[in-house]
Steps between C-alpha positions, in 0.01 A plus 500: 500500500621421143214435228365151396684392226295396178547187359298457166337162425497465079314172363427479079283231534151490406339231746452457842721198626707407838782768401214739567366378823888450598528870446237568645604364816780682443376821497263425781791405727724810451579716775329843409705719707870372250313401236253620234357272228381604192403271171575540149301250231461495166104426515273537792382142429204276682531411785152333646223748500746782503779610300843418668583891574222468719693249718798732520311792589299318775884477659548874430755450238451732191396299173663645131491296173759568210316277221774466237404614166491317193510601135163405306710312261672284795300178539466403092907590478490276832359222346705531184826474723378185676444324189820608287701413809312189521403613889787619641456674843807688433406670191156563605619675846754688299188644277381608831757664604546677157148601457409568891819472706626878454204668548390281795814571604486888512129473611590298795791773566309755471239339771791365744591855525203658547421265813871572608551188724800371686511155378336288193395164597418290155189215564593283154758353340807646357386431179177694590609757677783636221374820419449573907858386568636712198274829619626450902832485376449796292397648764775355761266378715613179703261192416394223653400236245263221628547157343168336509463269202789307354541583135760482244665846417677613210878581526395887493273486755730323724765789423234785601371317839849505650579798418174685603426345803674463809344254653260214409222297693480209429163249598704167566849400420397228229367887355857633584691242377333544138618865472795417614571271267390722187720776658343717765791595756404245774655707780234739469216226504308463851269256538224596664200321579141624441238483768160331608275628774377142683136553645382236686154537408392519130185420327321145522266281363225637629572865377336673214803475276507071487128514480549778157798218356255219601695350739357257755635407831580124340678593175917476519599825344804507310529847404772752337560845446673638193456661165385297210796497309666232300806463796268461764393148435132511587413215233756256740215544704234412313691181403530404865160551548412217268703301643406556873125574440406088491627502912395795537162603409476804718768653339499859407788687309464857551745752274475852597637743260478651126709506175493421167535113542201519720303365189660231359522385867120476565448317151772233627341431800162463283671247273654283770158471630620711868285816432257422815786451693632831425482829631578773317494810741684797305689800647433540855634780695702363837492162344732405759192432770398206262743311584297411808277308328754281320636138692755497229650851284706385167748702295515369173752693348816413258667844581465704809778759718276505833134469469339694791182247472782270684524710780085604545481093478735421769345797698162396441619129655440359180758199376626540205590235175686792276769499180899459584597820313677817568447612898203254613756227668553818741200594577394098517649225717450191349316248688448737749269815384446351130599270265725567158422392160703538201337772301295350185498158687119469473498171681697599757306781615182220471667316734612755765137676491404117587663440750422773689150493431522144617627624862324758707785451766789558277328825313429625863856424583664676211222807535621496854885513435480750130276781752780486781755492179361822419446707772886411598664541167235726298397802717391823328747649774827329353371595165430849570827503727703317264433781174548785716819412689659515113296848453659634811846351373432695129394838692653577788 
């Protein structure tokens, strides 16, 4: 019987977000007998009570962390470089690159080899994952380089992506078509969706965790689940709730997550007079089960590639009034699962949240029709089945 081949997982981010619990499911869905996952970060980061190694170990996947080193004189010359280039993104990743890129580079090498695995599967961005693209191919390992988050890459990082890896992931083709059109080789772009586990039970009400939030069993919960950063759009949501909060009196906007933005979000909802119809709940590990105490979930966001949250909504039977950007118009039909809003259009998204608060029938309609939309079109088994059909292509 030949050995399980080992594919290595490598993320350089430093939070926990829905790439993470994508991989996760990843890992948790490989066949153990061809396969063998291992993961590669740059920090072992938070992730809930525990630190995210944790959650790789509990899958039996060995946990290493190459933090890239940076010279003590890096973040002043940093800041010089931003302002004599007046902020230029290019400059300043250059810096990087000339200050930390090299010795990442031979670090990560260095580490690649010592784990000795069969394939290198990169989490991020091109953009993010150039000094793991430049060691693999170093190294000649094949790649597999995930495209998660649509960004804008530089001409050089374009050049290095298609010619280290052999094959890219990508989350939707609105997430495709972006590379494509900055110059990754679209013939070696799959699209593959991620996944959502539907349960058909979840938390209530009733349970502990409405009771903690303060939630009764007459308050309309709008809720959403995302980091607090400036793209995300939660102050769209505070705006809407002044405007809906004069028909609605038992209205309660929860926002589950953390980040920087977090706040100058919770002083905005303090000066728009919306505080006490606020809930501010934090990081919360699994914060896909709270969906089941929302009537209506909300995506705010002016920029997105495929927002899991989507998904765990749809899953959760949860309708949906979300941002028509990058890869949601896949994962949403609209007028059937959701409804679409121009992203920054404040007054639309009032109005959408409205109407289906307004109509018990039509949220339970669209709740109905976005959890069958996911089980059909969003199983963690086309996911898992879908990433490993192009490993088997790469290594057999």
């Amino acid at each position: 019987m030949s050995r399980a081949r080992k594919i290595l997982f490598v993320d350089t981010g430093n939070e926990f977000g829905g790439g993470i619990a994508s991989l996760l499911m990843l890992v948790r869905g490989l066949d153990r007998a061809r396969l063998a996952p291992l993961a590669l970060f740059y920090s072992d980061f938070p992730a809930g009570p525990a630190p995210v190694s944790a959650l790789f170990e509990s899958l039996d996947t060995p946990f290493y962390v190459q933090e890239p080193r940076k010279p003590g004189y890096y973040k002043p010359l940093k800041e010089a470089v931003r302002f004599a280039t007046l902020g230029s993104k290019r400059a300043v990743r250059r810096l990087d690159r000339a200050l930390v890129g090299a010795r990442l580079t031979d670090a990560l090498k260095g580490a690649i080899a010592q784990i000795g695995p069969d394939l290198v599967h990169t989490n991020n961005q091109p953009s993010s994952n150039f000094e793991v693209l430049r060691a693999a191919r170093e190294l000649g390992l094949p790649v597999v380089q995930h495209l998660r988050k649509i960004v804008t890459l530089f001409p050089e990082e374009v050049s290095l992506a298609n010619r280290a890896a052999r094959a890219f992931v990508s989350v939707s083709r609105a997430t495709r078509d972006a590379y494509s059109s900055q110059g990754i080789d679209p013939s070696r772009v799959r699209v593959v969706y991620n996944g959502v586990e539907v349960e058909d039970e979840g938390i209530g009400r009733s349970g502990p965790e409405a009771r903690e939030l303060g939630l009764g069993p007459g308050d309309l919960v709008v809720l959403t689940v995302a980091s607090f950063l400036p793209f995300k759009g939660q102050e769209l949501l505070l705006d809407a709730a002044r405007e809906l909060v004069g028909r609605f009196p038992a209205l309660k906007m929860v926002f589950i997550g953390d980040g920087p933005n977090l706040g100058e979000v919770k002083r905005r909802a303090g000066s728009l007079g919306v505080a006490q119809n606020c809930v501010f709940a934090g990081f919360r590990e699994n914060a896909a089960r709270y969906f089941h105490l929302a009537d209506v979930a909300v995506i705010p966001s002016r920029n997105e590639s495929f927002p899991r949250v989507a998904l765990e909504a749809m899953a959760a039977g949860v309708p949906l009034v979300a941002s028509r950007v990058g890869g949601i118009p896949e994962q949403v039909e609209e007028g059937v699962t959701g409804l679409l809003v121009a992203p920054g259009d404040g007054e639309g998204l009032a109005g959408s949240i409205e109407r289906l608060l307004a109509d018990p029938g039509l949220r339970q309609e669209m709740g109905r029709a976005g959890k069958e939309r996911a089980k059909r079109l969003f199983s963690p088994e086309a996911y898992v089945s879908g990433v490993t059909e192009l490993y088997g292509e790469m290594l057999d």
